[in-house]
BASE-228985 format. One record per residue (C-alpha): residue number from 1; x, y negated, z negated. Coordinates in steps of 0.1 Angstrom, whole numbers, plus 5000, padded with zeros to 4 digits. Layout:
% BASE-228985
KOLPA/NUM/X/Y/Z
...
***
This chain:
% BASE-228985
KOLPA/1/4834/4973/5424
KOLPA/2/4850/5009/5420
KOLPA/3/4827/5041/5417
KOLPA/4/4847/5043/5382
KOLPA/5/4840/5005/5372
KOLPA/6/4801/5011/5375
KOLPA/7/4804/5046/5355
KOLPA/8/4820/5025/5327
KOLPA/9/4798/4997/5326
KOLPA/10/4767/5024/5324
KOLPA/11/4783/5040/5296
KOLPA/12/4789/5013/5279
KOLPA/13/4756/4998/5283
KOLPA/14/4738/5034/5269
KOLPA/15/4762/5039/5242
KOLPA/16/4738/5012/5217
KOLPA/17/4708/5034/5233
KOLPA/18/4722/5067/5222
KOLPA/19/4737/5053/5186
KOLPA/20/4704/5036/5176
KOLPA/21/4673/5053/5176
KOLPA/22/4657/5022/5186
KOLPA/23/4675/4988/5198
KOLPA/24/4667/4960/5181
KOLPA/25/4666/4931/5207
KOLPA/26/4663/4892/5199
KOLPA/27/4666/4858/5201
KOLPA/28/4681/4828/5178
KOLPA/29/4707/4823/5158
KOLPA/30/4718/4852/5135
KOLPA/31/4739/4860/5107
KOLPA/32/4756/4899/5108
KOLPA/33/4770/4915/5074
KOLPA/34/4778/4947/5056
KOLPA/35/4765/4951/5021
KOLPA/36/4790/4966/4999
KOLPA/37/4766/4984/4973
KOLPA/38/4752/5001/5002
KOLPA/39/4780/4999/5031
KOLPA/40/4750/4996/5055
KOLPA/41/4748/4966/5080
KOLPA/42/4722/4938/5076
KOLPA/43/4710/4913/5105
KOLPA/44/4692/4882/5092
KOLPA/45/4672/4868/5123
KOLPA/46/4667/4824/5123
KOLPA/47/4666/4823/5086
KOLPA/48/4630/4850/5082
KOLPA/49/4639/4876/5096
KOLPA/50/4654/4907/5074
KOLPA/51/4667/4942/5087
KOLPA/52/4688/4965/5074
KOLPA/53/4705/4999/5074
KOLPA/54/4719/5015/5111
KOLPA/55/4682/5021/5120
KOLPA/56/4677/4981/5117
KOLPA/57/4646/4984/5093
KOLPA/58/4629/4953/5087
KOLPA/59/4627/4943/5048
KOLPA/60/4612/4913/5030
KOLPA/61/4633/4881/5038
KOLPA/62/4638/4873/4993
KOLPA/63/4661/4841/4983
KOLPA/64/4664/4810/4966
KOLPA/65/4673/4774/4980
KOLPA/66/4705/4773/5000
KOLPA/67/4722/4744/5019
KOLPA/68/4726/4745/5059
KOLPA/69/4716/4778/5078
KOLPA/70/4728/4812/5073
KOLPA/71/4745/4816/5108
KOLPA/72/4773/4789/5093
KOLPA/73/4782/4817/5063
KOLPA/74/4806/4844/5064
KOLPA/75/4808/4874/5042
KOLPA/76/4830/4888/5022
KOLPA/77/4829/4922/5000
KOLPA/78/4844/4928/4965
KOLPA/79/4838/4959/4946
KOLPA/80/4800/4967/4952
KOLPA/81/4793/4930/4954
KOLPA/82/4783/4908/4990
KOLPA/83/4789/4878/4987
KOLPA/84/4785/4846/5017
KOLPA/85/4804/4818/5017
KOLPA/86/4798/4788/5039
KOLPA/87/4826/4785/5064
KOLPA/88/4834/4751/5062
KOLPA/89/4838/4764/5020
KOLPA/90/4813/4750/4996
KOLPA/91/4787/4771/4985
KOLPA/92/4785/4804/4975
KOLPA/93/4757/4834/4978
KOLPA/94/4749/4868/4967
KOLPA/95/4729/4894/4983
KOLPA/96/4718/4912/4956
KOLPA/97/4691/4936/4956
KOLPA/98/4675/4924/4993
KOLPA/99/4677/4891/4984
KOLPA/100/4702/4863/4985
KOLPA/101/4708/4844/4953
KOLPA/102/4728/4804/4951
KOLPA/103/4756/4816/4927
KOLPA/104/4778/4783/4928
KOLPA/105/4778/4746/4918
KOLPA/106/4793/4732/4949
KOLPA/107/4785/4715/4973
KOLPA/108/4792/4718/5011
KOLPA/109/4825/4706/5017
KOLPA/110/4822/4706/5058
KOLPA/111/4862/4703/5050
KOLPA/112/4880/4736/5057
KOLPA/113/4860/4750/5091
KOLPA/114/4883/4779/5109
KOLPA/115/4901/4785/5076
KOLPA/116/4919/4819/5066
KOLPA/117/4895/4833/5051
KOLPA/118/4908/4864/5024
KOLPA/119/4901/4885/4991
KOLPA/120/4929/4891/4968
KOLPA/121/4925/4906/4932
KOLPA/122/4886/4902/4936
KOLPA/123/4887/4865/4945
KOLPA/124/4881/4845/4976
KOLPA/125/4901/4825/4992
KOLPA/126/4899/4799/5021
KOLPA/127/4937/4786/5034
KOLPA/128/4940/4759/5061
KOLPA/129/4910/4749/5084
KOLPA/130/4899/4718/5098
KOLPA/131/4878/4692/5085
KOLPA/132/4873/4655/5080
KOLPA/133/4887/4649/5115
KOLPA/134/4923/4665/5096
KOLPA/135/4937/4697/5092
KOLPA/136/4948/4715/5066
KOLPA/137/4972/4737/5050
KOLPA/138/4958/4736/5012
KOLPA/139/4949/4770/4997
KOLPA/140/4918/4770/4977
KOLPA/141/4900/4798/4957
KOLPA/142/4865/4801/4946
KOLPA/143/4862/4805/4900
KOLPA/144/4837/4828/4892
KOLPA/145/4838/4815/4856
KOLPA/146/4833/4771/4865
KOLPA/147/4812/4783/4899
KOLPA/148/4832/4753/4918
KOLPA/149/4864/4755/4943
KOLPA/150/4899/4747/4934
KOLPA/151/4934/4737/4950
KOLPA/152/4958/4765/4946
KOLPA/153/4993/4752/4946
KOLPA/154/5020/4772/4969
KOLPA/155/5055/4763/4973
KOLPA/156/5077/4761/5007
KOLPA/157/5113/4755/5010
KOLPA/158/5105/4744/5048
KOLPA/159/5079/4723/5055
KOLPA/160/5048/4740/5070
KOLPA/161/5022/4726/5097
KOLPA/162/4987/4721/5092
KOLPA/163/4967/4748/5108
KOLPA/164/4932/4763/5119
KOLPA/165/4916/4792/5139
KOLPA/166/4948/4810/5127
KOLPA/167/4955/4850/5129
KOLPA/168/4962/4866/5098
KOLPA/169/4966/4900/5078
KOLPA/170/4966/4912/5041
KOLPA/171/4998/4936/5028
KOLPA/172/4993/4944/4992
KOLPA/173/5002/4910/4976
KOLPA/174/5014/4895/5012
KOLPA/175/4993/4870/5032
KOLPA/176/5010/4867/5068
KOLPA/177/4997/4838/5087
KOLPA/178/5006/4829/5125
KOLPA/179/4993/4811/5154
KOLPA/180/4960/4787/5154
KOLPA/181/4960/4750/5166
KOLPA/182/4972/4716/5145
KOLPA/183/4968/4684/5154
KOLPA/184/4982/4669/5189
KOLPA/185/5000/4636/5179
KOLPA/186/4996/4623/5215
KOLPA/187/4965/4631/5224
KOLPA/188/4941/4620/5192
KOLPA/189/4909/4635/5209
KOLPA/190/4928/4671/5216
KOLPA/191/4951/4697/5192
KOLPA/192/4975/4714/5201
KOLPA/193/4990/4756/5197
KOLPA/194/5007/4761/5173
KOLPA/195/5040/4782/5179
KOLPA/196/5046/4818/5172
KOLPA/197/5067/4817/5139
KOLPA/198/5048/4839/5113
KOLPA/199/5046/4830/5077
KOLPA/200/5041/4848/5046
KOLPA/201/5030/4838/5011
KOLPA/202/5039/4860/4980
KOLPA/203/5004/4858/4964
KOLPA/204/5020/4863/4924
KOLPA/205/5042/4835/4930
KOLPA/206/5021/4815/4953
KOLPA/207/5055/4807/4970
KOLPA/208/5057/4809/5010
KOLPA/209/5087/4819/5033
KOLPA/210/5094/4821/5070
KOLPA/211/5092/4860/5082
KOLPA/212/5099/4863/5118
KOLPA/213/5086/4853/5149
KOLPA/214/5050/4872/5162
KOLPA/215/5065/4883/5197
KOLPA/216/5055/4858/5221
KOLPA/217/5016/4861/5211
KOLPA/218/5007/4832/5190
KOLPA/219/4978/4818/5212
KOLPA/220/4963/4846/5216
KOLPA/221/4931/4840/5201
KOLPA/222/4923/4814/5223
KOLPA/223/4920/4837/5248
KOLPA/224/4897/4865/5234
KOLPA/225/4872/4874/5210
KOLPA/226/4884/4890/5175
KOLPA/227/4872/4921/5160
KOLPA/228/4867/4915/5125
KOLPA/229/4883/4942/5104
KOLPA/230/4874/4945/5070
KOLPA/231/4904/4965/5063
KOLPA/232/4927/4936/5075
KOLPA/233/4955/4964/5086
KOLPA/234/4949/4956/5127
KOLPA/235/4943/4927/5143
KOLPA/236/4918/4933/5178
KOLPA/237/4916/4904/5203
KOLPA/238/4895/4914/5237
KOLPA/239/4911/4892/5266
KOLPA/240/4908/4912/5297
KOLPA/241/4925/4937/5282
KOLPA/242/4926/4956/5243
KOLPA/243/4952/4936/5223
KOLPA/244/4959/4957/5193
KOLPA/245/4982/4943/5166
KOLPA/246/4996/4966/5140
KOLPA/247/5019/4946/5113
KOLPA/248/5023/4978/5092
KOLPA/249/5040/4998/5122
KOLPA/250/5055/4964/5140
KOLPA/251/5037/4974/5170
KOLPA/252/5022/4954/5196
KOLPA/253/4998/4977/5220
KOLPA/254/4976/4967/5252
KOLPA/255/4954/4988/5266
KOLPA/256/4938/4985/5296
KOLPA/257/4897/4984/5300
KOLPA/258/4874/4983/5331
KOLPA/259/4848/4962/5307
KOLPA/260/4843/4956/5278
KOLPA/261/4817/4926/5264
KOLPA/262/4820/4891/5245
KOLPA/263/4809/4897/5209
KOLPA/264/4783/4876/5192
KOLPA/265/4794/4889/5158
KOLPA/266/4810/4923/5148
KOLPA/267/4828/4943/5121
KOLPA/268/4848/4972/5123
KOLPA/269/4837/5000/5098
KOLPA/270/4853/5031/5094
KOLPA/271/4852/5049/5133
KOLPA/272/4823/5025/5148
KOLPA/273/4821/4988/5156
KOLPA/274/4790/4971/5144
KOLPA/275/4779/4944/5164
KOLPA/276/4755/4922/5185
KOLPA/277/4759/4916/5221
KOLPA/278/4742/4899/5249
KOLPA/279/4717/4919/5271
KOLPA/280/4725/4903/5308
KOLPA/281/4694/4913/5321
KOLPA/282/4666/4898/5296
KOLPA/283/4692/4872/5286
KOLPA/284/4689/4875/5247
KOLPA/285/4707/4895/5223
KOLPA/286/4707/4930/5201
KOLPA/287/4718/4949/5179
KOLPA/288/4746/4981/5187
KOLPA/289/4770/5005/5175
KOLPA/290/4800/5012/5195
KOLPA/291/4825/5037/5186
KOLPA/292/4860/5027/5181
KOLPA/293/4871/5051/5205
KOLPA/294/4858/5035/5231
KOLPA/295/4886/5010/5223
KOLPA/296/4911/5037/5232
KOLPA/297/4900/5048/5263
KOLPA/298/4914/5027/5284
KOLPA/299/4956/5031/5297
KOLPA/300/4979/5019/5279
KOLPA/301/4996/4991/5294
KOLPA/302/5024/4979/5269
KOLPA/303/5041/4989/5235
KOLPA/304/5063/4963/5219
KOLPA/305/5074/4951/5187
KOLPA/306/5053/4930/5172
KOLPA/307/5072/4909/5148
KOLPA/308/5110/4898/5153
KOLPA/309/5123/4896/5123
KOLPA/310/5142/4865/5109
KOLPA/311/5178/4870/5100
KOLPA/312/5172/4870/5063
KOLPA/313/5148/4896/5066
KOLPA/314/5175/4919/5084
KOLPA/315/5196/4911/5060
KOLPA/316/5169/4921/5035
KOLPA/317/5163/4957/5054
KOLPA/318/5200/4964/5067
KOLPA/319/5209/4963/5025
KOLPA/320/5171/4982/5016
KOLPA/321/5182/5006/5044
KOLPA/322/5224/5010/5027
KOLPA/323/5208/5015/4991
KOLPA/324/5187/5044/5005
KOLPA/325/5214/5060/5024
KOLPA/326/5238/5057/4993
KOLPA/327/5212/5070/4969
KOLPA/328/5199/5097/4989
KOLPA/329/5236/5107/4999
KOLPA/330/5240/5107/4959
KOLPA/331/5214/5128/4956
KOLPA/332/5222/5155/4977
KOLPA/333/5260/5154/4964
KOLPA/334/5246/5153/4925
KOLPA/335/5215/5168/4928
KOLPA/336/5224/5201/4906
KOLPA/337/5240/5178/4876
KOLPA/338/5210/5153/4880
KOLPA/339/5185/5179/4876
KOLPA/340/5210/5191/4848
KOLPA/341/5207/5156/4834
KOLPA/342/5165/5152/4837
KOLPA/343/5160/5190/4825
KOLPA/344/5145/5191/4790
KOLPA/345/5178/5210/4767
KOLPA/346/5164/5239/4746
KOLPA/347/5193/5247/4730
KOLPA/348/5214/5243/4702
KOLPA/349/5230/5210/4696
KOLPA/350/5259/5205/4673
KOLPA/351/5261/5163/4657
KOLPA/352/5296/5155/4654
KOLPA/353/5294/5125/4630
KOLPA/354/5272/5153/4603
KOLPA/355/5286/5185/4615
KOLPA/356/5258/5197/4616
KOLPA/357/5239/5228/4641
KOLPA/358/5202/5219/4646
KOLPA/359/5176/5235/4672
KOLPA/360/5144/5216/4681
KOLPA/361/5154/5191/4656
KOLPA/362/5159/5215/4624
KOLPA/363/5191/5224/4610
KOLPA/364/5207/5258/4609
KOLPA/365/5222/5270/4580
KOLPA/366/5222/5308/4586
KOLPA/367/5260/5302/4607
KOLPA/368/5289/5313/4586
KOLPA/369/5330/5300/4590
KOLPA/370/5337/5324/4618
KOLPA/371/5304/5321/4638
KOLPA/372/5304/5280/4632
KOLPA/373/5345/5286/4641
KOLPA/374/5332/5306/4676
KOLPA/375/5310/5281/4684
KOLPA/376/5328/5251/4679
KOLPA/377/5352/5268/4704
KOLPA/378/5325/5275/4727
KOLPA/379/5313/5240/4728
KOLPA/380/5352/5226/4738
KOLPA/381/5349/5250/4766
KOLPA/382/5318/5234/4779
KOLPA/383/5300/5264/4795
KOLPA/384/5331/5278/4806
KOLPA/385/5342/5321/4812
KOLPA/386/5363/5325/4781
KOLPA/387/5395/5352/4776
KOLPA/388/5387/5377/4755
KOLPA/389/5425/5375/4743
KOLPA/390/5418/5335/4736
KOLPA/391/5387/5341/4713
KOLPA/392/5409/5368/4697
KOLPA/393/5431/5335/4677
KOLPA/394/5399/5324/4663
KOLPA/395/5398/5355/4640
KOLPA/396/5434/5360/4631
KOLPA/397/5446/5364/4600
KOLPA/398/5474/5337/4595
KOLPA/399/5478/5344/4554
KOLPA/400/5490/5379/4559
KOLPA/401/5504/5407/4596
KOLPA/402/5475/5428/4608
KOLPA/403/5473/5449/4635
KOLPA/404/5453/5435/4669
KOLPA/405/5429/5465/4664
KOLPA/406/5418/5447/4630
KOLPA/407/5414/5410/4650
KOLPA/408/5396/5425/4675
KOLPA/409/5373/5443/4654
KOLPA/410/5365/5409/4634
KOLPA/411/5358/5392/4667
KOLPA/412/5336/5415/4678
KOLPA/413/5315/5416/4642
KOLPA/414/5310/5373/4646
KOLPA/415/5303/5376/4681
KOLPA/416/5276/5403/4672
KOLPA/417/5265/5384/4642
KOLPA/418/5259/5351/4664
KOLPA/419/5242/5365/4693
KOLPA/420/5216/5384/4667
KOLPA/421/5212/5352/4649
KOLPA/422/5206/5328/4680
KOLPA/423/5182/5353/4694
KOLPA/424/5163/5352/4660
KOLPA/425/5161/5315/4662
KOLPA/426/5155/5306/4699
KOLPA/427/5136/5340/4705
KOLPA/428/5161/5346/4740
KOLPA/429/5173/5384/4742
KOLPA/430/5208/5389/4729
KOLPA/431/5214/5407/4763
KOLPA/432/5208/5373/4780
KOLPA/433/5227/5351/4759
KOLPA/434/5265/5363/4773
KOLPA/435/5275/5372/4809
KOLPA/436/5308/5392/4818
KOLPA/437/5339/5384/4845
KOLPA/438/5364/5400/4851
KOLPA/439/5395/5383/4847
KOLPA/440/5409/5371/4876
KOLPA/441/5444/5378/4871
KOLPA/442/5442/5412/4854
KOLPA/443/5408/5431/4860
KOLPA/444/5413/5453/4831
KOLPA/445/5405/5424/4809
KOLPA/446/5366/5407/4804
KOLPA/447/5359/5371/4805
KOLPA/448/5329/5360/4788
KOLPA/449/5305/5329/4786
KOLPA/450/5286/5329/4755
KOLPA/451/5253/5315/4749
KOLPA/452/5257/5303/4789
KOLPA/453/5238/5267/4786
KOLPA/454/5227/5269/4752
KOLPA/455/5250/5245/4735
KOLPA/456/5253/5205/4735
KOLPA/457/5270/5183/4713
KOLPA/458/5262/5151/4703
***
């Protein structure tokens, strides 16, 4: 063995020494949980045995009757609750205040061993598992009201095989389910591995679909031991190397390790792996806390996509991936009139039907002919630079001549009058409600926007 192989093995050996203030060694069978009011682990020793919090401090062993032994439950965490539920399903348990309390009115079905086991909108469920020399693929889901099991009913356009001891995660309101072992029509005694096509059930229809193919990994858990992670985002399975599974990215990652031990039990919390493992010297087990990093240590030996998707599912994300190119493009191309569009108006808008001028919902009534005239004018323009010379045939006289000096000077009077009047009533400066141009075409001339985004009609 390398000098580098032994340094590992040490390490890994005194990391439990130098997490735990004092390692908890034993013997028996064991049951290894996290209590959710207090997030801190507890290790229940052959049935009368209690300890609890990282320092393993022995408490009073509290509970009420409960079928089988406590090794056979698993646990699962909603809200601030613990509960543990026999893993062939069945009955039910609380941990609740440092003792363990029969919540259900089951019985122990022995019928769903190796099942998926999952929490989704604060219920439990069990899917598949084997039992009753058959396996299964029926969902079931413990009622908190009744205190007793029930079928779930799903729905598959393609018919689905019985499974257990399969790999699974939790997306939102996704279950994906892959691998495990089903029943070997040729050999009664034996099962057989299941293939590597991945399945997903939409939990708020209950209805399942084909999803892909995992990438050529489907029996891997016969090869290693899991990590259990509460989370349910990764997927860990020790072989000889880290096998790391990450459905959110679509990555598959091994990593290479010089050692690394066969878990008892375990959980993954946070940054640190909770566990027991096997002492090879005194031959009996204890208690440890290995840091997660420990699982990245090690060289990384492959990354590959993890899930090949099927060829609705491309067609799926190659339409997702056109309706966010075409929006975003729209965006960009639009995005001043959208924002235009969103903005809150806070100006005056005229109703065509009435004829009416309103601001913040009231009418105005202070407008005379010539201003209403002007800004009737204004509003055809649609935020337009005016002519000075075009706003002069608002204000002509057609009943009798005049001069241009005498139009001009009327124009100028209702522009006056409206700009002092739509500064009284929107509280804007008159100086900011009209910008100058000059004209393009002759320079000696002004073109003006009046009340420049101020008017809407409806």
């Amino acid at each position: 063995m390398s000098l580098k192989s032994v340094i590992s093995i040490l390490i890994f050996w005194l990391l439990p020494i130098f997490c735990n203030a004092q390692k908890l060694e034993f013997n028996g069978e064991f049951l290894l949980f996290r209590e959710a009011k207090t997030k801190q682990p507890v290790l229940i020793v052959n049935d009368s045995l209690v300890y609890k919090g990282f320092a393993m401090k022995r408490i009073a062993f509290k509970h009420t009757e409960y079928p089988a032994k406590l090794q056979e439950y698993k646990f699962f965490n909603i809200e601030a609750k613990t509960y543990l539920v026999h893993e062939g399903c069945g009955p039910v348990l609380e941990f609740r205040n440092d003792s363990i309390v029969r919540i259900d009115n089951s019985f122990l079905h022995r019928n769903q061993f190796g099942a998926v086991r999952f929490v989704y909108n604060n219920e439990i469920y069990f899917y598949g598992g084997y039992g009753l020399f058959t396996f299964k693929n029926i969902l079931t889901k413990y009622d908190f009201q009744t205190r007793e099991w029930i079928e779930v009913r799903t729905l598959s356009e393609e018919p689905m095989e019985t499974r257990e001891n399969a790999l699974s995660y939790l997306i939102k309101n996704d279950l994906y389910v892959f691998g495990g072992n089903t029943k070997d029509e040729t050999k009664i005694q034996t099962s057989r591995h299941l293939d590597n096509i991945i399945w997903r059930l939409h939990l708020p229809t209950m209805q399942w679909s084909c999803h892909g193919k995992i990438n050529g990994i489907a029996n891997l858990d016969y090869l290693g031991n899991r990590l259990n992670n509460e989370n349910q985002d990764k997927i860990y399975i020790i072989t000889d190397v880290v096998n790391e599974l990450d459905p959110k990215k679509n990555i598959f990652r091994k990593s290479n390790l010089e050692f690394f031990p066969t878990f008892f039990s375990n959980y993954i919390e946070e940054k640190k792996i909770i566990c027991v493992l096997r002492n090879e010297i005194k031959k009996n087990k204890y208690f440890a806390i290995v840091p997660t990093m420990y699982l990245a240590k090690g060289k990384i030996l492959s990354n590959s996509q993890l899930i090949i998707y099927s060829k609705e599912d491309y067609k799926n994300i190659i339409i997702l991936t056109l309706i966010l190119f075409i929006s975003i493009l729209v965006l960009i191309l639009f995005r001043k009139k959208i924002i235009h569009t969103l903005k809150p108006f806070h100006g005056i808008i005229y109703n065509r039907d009435k004829r009416i001028f309103s601001y913040k919902g009231k009418a105005i009534s202070i407008f005379d002919e010539q201003e209403k005239r002007l800004l009737l004018y204004l509003l055809e323009q649609n935020n337009q630079f005016v002519s000075l010379n075009n706003l002069n045939q608002l204000f002509e006289n057609i009943n009798q001549p005049e001069t241009i000096s005498a139009t001009v000077k009327r124009r100028e009077q209702a522009v006056s009058r409206l700009l002092v009047k739509v500064s009284k009533i929107t509280g804007i400066e008159e100086k900011e409600l009209i910008q100058e141009l000059k004209n393009s075409e002759d320079k000696r001339i002004k073109d003006l926007k009046i009340l420049p985004n101020l008017l809407k009609t409806t």
